[in-house]
N, C-alpha and C positions, 0 to 999 in steps of 0.2 A: 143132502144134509143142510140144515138151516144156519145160516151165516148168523150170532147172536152179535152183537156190540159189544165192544172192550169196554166202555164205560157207562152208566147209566146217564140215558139220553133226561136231562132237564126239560120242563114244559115251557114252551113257550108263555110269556106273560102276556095275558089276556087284559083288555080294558077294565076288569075289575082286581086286577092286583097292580094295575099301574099307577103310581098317585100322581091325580090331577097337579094342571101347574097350579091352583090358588092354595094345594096344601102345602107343595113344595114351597114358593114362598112363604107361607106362615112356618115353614119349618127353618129356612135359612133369616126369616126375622127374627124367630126365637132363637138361633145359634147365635147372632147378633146381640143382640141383648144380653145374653148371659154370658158372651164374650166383655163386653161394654163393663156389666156389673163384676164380673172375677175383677176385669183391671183396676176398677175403681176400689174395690175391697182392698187388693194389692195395695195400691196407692193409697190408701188411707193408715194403713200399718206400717208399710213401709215410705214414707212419706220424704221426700229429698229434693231441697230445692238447689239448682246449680247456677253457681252465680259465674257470669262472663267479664263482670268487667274487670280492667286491670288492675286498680286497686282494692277491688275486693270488699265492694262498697256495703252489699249485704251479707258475707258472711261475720258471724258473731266472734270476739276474741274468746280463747277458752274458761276464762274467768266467768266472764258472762254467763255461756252457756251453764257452767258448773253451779252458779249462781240463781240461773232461772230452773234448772232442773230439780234443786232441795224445797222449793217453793212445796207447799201441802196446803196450800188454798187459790184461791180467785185471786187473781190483782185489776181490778177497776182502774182505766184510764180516761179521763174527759179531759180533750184535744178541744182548746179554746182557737181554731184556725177554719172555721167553716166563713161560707158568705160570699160575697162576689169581694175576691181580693185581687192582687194584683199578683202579674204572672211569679214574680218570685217568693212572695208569699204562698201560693197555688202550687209552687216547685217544694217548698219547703212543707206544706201539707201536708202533698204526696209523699214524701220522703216521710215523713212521721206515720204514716200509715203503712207503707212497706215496710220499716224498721219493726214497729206494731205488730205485723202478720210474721216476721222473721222471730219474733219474739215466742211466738204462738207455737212455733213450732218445738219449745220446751216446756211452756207454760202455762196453764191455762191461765188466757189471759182475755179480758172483756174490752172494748176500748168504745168511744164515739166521740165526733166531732161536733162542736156546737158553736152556733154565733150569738154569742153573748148577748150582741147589738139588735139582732132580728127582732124581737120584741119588744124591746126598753125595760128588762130585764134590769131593772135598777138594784134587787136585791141576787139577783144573782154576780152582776159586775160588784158590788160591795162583797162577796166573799168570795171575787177572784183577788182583790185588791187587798183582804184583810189575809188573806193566807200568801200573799209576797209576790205575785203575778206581777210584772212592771207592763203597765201601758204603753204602746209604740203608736206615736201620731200618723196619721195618712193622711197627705196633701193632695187633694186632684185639681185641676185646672183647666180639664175641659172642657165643660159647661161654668165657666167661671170658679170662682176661689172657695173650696170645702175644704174640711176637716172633719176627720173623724179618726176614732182611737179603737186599735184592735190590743188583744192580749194574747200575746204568741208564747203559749205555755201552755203547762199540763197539771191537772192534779191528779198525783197517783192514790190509790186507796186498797188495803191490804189488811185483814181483820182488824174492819173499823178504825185504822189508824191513816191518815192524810196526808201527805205532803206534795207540796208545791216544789215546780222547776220550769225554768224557763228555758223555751229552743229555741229561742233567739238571742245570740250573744250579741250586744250592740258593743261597736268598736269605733272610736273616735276617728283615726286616723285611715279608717279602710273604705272603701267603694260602698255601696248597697251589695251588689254581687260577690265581692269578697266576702262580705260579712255573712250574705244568706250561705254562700256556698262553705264558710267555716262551720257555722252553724248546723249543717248536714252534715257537714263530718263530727259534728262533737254529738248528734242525736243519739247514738247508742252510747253515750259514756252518761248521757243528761240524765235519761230514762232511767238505764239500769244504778246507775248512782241512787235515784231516787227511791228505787225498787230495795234496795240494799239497805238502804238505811231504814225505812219502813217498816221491812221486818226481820231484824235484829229483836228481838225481847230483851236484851241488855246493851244501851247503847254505852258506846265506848268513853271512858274518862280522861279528861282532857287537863293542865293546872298550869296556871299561869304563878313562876315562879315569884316568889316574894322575900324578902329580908336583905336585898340588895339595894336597894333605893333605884327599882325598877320604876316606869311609868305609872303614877297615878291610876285607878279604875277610869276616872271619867275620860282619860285619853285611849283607854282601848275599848270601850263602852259599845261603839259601832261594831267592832271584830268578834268580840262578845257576845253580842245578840245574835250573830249570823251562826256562830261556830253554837251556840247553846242549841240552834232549829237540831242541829246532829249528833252533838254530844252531851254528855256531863261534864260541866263547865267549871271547875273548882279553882280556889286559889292554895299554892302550899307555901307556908313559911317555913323555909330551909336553917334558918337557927332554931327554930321549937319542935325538932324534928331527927332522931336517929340517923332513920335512910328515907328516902324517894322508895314509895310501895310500889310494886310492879303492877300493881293494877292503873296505874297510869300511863295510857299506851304512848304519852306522848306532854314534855313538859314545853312551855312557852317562857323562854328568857327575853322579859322586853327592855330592854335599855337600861342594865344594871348601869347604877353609877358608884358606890362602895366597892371596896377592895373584900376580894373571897379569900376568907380564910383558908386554911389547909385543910383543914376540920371539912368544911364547907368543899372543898372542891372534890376530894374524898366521896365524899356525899353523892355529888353528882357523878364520879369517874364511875364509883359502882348500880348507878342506875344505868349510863348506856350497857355497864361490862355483863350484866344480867337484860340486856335485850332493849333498853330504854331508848327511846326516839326526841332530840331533843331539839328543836328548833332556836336556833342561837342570833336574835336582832341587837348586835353588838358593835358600839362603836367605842375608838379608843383615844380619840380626842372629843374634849366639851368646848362646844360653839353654840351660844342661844342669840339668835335673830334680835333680840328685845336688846339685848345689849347696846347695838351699834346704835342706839338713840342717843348715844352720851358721842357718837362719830366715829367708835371703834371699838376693839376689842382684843384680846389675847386670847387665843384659842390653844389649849393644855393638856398634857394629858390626864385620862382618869386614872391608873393604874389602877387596873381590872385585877393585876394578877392572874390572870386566865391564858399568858402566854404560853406558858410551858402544857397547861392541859391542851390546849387547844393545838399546840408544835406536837405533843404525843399524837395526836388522831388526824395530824396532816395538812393542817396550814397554819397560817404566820397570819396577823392582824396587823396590820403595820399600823406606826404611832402616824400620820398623816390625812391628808384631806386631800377631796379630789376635785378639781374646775373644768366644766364641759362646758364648749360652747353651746352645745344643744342644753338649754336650762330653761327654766320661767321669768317671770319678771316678779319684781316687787315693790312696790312704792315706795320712794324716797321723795324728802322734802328738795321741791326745786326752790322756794322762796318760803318766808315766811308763812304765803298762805295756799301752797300750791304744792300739791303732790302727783308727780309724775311716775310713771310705770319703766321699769329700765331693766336690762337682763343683768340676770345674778348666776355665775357660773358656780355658784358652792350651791345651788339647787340643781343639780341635772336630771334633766328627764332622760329615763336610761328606757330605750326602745329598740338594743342591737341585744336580743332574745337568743336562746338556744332550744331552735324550732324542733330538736331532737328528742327534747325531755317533754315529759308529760304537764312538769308546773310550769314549764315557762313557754311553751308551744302557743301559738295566735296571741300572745297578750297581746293588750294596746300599753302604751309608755309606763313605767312605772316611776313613783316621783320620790326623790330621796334628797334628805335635807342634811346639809354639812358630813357626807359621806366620808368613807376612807377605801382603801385598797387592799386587796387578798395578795398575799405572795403565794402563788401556786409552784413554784419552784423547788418546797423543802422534799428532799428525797425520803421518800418510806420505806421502813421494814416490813412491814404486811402490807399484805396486797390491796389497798384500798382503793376503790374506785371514786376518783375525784371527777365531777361535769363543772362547770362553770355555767349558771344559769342566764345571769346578768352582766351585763359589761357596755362599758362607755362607749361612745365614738372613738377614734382615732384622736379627735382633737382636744387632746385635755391637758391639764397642766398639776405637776403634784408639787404638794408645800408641804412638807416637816415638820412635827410641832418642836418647840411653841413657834405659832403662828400671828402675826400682826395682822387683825385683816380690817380695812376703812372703806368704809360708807362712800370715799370718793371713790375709788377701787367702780362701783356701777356704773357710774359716771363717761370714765372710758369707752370708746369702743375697744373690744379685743384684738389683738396683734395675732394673726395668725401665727407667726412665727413664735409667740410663746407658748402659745397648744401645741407643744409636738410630743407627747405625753404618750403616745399611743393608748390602745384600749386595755381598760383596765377593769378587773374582775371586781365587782361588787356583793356576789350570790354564788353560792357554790353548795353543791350538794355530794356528800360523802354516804359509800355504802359499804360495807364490809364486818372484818372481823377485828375490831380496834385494842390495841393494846394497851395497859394499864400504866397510868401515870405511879403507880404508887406499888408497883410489882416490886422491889426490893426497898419499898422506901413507908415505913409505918412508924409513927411517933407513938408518943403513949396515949395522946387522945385517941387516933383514928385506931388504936388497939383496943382503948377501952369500949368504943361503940362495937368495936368485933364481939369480946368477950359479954358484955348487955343485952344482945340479939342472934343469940343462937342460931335464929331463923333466917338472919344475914348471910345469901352465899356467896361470901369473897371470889372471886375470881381473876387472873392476871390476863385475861384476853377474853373479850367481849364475844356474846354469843351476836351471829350475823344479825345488823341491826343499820341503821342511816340517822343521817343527822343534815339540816341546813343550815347554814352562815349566811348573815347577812350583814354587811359591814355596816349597817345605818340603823339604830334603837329606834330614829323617828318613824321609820318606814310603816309602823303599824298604828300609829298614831293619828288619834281624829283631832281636824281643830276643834274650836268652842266657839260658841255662839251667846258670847258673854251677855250682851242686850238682853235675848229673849230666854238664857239660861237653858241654853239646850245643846249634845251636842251636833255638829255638822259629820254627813258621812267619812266613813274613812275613804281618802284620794280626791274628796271634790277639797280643790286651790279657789277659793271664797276670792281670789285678787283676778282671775282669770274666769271665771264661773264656769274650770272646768272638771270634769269628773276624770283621774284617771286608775288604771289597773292597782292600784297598792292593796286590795281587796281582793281579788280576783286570783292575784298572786300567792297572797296569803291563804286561802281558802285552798289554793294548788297544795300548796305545798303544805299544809294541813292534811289533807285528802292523802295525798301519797307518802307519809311517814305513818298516818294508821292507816293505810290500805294493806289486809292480810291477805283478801280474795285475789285482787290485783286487776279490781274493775277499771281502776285509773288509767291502766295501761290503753282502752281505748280511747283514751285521749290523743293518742298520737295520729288516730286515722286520719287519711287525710284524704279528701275529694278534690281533684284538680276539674278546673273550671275550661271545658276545651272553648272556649268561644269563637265562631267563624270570622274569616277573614273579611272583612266589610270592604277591603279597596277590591278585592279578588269576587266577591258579589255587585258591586257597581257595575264591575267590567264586564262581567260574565252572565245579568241578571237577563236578557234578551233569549239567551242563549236555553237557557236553565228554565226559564219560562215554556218555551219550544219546546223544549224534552217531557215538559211534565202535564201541561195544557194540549196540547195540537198531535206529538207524536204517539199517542196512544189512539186516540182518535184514528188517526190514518193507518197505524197499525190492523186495527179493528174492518175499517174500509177493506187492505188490501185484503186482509185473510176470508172476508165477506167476498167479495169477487174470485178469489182463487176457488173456495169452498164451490162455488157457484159454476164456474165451469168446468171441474173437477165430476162433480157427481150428474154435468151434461154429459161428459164426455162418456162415467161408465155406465149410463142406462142408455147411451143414445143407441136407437133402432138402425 
């Protein structure tokens, strides 16, 4: 009987069903490749970049992102930072080009760098310089004494509309390094700021309030033009006028000096209590400089009337004045024909910031003339959140009006011992849901503007809304350049030929009372600068040199000789 097989026997594979090895390869190249391309498909839809460092240096805040993702066109970027620059200019590039490509990842977004200089590009530096680019000199001394000028900015451009911003913040008082390394941290609040306002198709309305015997135009003329590049810039008079219209996202009281009616404060309680953002530069004593020519003065109060509104929503303006030693100087006559520069402590340069908030985070000093003091102390019935933005030294002295104040007074050096004033609030910013000065309290005027405007919706607690104090009217004020009829910026002190933040600040806190999106908020990022330890590289630079020169080298050596009698040893015969 024939033994059959339990299984059917398979053919051995012959030389023509075997595939050679050059098919095999071209078959595991092709697996490759179209392993390569799925990943890249992968990764291009699902697209994720992870960021390691510890502060978080490229991811975007949610605003942003929310902000770049409703984008429905192209946004064009020309990066004026190309060229042989210097290494922290070359660090802050980079950084604007990484920011760039993080941006990218919500938005189509185009960008390029260019050296303005490279050519002599004379009409194109004319309209970096006409659209608000500020020039930053470059001194080199290597090959003896140059200069030359870079433009460390950007213009954005977004359906045919432009605007200019600079990523260079310059700061009087900081390092080169501090200031680039701020600078990179405020990159994404610069950009997207810029991006935001671009394309808006209704920019937001802004009014500078009037019928109080507020500052004159030509003293806010400078804050003016800057705040007009992003808003509609209007003025409102408050006695020719019902209510404050809600389409005002945001009013500017600059240095009332008249007493506010009831009528009138009315006015204002129901523009915050429907959502209104009011920026409050109020002071409650009157000191003008020009006075003390006659040797002296009486410094008095205005009687604003604004106490009790302003006690309603959470601080106190006290009737007094404040004296830092940290101040400027101002000319007084030493002889009939000689004028000397001497510190004046009722100018204080206030440069002890609240690094926490968005307006007042990196400034440089801000300058305040004949200031006064916030009492942060009155207790609230709603929950309002009080920050104090501003505030003095330790060293200060407060005086009570009415005040005597003399020209010899400069004369003096200061006693430390009369500075012991501690620090004292000057800026404070309030957020909440504020309650109405006028909830059980209506006359027959503020009844009859009720009964006139129907479309008035009274209310006795404010819908969530913020507001800033600033104890000094002059804070927003530009001098004058009476000779040549022109004004001078706001914060350049024409006696010091210095430029400080009173702009910078204002523009903050502009920014963050109409910010709806809440781009402001990456303003607080912050890049800490790890710099190495230079006495720890002196010591150690021999050492360090070895490891990174020589010990690789010899590493290479010995694994060449080991290699080497390794593969004598397993062929040796």
């Amino acid at each position: 009987m024939e033994n059959k097989p339990l299984l059917p026997q398979t053919p051995l594979a012959t030389p023509s069903t075997r595939r050679s090895p050059r098919a095999q390869a071209l078959l595991q190249t092709a697996l490759v490749l179209a392993i390569i391309f799925a990943l890249n498909l992968l990764a291009t839809r699902f697209y994720h970049r992870f960021d390691l460092t510890k502060e978080k240096r490229f991811t975007l805040t949610s605003a942003t992102q929310k902000m770049l993702s409703n984008l429905d066109d192209v946004v064009y970027v020309r990066v004026f930072l190309e060229g042989d620059l210097p290494p922290g200019f070359r660090r802050l590039r980079n950084a604007t080009q990484d920011m760039l490509d993080e941006f990218r990842s919500y938005a189509p977004i185009e960008y390029e760098f260019i050296d303005p200089t490279a050519d002599n590009d004379t009409a194109l530096i004319t309209d970096i310089l006409k659209a608000g680019l500020k020039p930053t000199p470059l001194i080199q001394q290597k090959q003896g004494y140059s200069e030359q000028y870079i433009y460390p900015g950007a213009l954005v451009t977004y359906k045919g509309r432009t605007l200019a911003t600079d990523l260079l913040q310059q700061q009087l008082n900081r390092g080169p390094q501090e200031t680039l390394n701020n600078s990179i941290g405020l990159l994404e609040f610069n950009l997207a700021n810029a991006i935001n306002k671009i394309q808006q198709n209704d920019r937001p309305k802004i009014a500078f309030l009037r019928g109080q015997g507020e500052l004159p135009n030509q003293y806010v003329q400078d804050i003016g033009n800057d705040i007009s590049r992003f808003y509609v810039l209007d003025t409102f008079d408050l006695n020719k006028n019902d209510f404050i219209p809600k389409t005002y996202q945001a009013i500017i009281i600059a240095k009332p000096t008249q007493p506010f009616s009831e009528l009138n404060k009315f006015k204002l309680d129901q523009y915050v209590m429907n959502g209104g953002r009011i920026l409050w530069l109020v002071e409650n004593v009157q000191a003008n400089i020009d006075s003390l020519q006659r040797g002296s003065l009486v410094a008095t109060n205005y009687e604003l009337n604004l106490e009790d509104l302003l006690f309603k929503y959470g601080v106190k303006l006290n009737f007094d004045l404040v004296e830092d030693v940290q101040s400027v100087t101002v000319p007084f006559m030493a002889d009939a024909t000689k004028m000397v520069q001497l510190p004046w402590p009722y100018y204080p340069l206030v440069s002890n910031h609240n690094n926490e908030h968005v307006v007042s985070k990196n400034l440089d000093a801000v300058l305040l003339r004949f200031a006064g003091t916030i009492d942060t102390t009155t207790k609230l019935k709603n929950p309002i959140k009080r920050t104090p933005l501003l505030k003095t030294t330790p060293y200060t002295r407060i005086k009570t009006a009415p005040i005597e104040i003399n020209a010899e007074e400069s004369r003096q050096k200061p006693n430390p011992a009369d500075f012991n004033g501690g620090e004292q609030t000057v800026a404070m910013a309030l957020e909440g849901s504020f309650p109405s000065l006028f909830k059980n309290r209506l006359d027959a005027s503020t009844q009859q503007i009720i009964d006139n405007n129907p479309n008035l919706t009274r209310r006795e607690e404010s819908l969530p809304t913020k507001m800033i104090i600033v104890a000094d009217g002059d804070v927003i004020a530009n001098d004058l350049d009476r000779r040549n009829n022109r004004n001078l910026p706001l914060g350049f002190y024409r006696y010091t030929n210095q430029t400080f933040a009173n702009k910078e600040f204002l523009i903050n806190a502009v920014e963050w009372l109409t910010d709806d999106y809440g781009i402001v908020e990456a303003r607080n990022k912050e890049i800490k600068l790890r710099l190495l330890d230079t006495q720890r590289i002196e010591g150690e630079r021999t050492f360090w040199q070895f490891v990174n020169l020589v010990l690789p080298v010899l590493l290479v050596l010995v694994f060449g000789v080991a290699y080497y009698f390794w593969r004598r040893k397993k062929y040796a015969l």
